[in-house]
C-alpha angles and dihedrals in degrees: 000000000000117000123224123173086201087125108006107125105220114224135188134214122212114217109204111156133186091196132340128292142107113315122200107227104175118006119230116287129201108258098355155120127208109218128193121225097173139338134192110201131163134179129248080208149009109293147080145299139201146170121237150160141174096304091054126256128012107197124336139295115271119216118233137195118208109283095357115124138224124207141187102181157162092073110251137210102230112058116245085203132029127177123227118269110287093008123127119233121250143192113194116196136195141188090019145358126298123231125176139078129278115201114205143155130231111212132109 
């Protein structure tokens, strides 16, 4: 199916946590999918991070040293991630809390 962000609204999503745990992103949305078009996320300390949603994991965990960033950006117009229809977007964190911006979009 082709992908068009013509009228897509592009939302972000702030991650601010206080430990590390599974963070809800984007709550399910009736026929949608969240898709993920960048993110910039760091670690308050050592440890891991990951996307999910309700069918299980939605690319790897990536490895992270304290403070040091990872980055998937320039936004982009075709999403690198995407949920299953009527799944919520996760970020699962390990090992210390996660802190940065996800940008994403909610359509078909």
């Amino acid at each position: 199916m082709p992908w068009s962000l013509q009228y897509a609204l592009i939302k972000r999503a702030v991650v601010n946590q206080a430990g590390p745990g599974t963070l809800v992103l984007a709550p399910a949305s009736v026929n949608n999918r969240h898709k993920v078009l960048g993110f910039w996320l760091g670690m308050a300390n050592n440890g891991s991070l990951q996307f999910t949603d309700n069918t299980g994991i939605l690319m790897g965990a990536i490895n992270q040293q304290s403070n040091t960033p990872s980055m998937v950006f320039p936004v982009g117009v075709v999403p690198f991630i995407e949920t299953a229809i009527n799944s919520p977007l996760n970020l699962v964190t390990t090992g210390g809390a996660g802190k940065g911006v996800v940008i994403y979009v909610t359509e078909p």
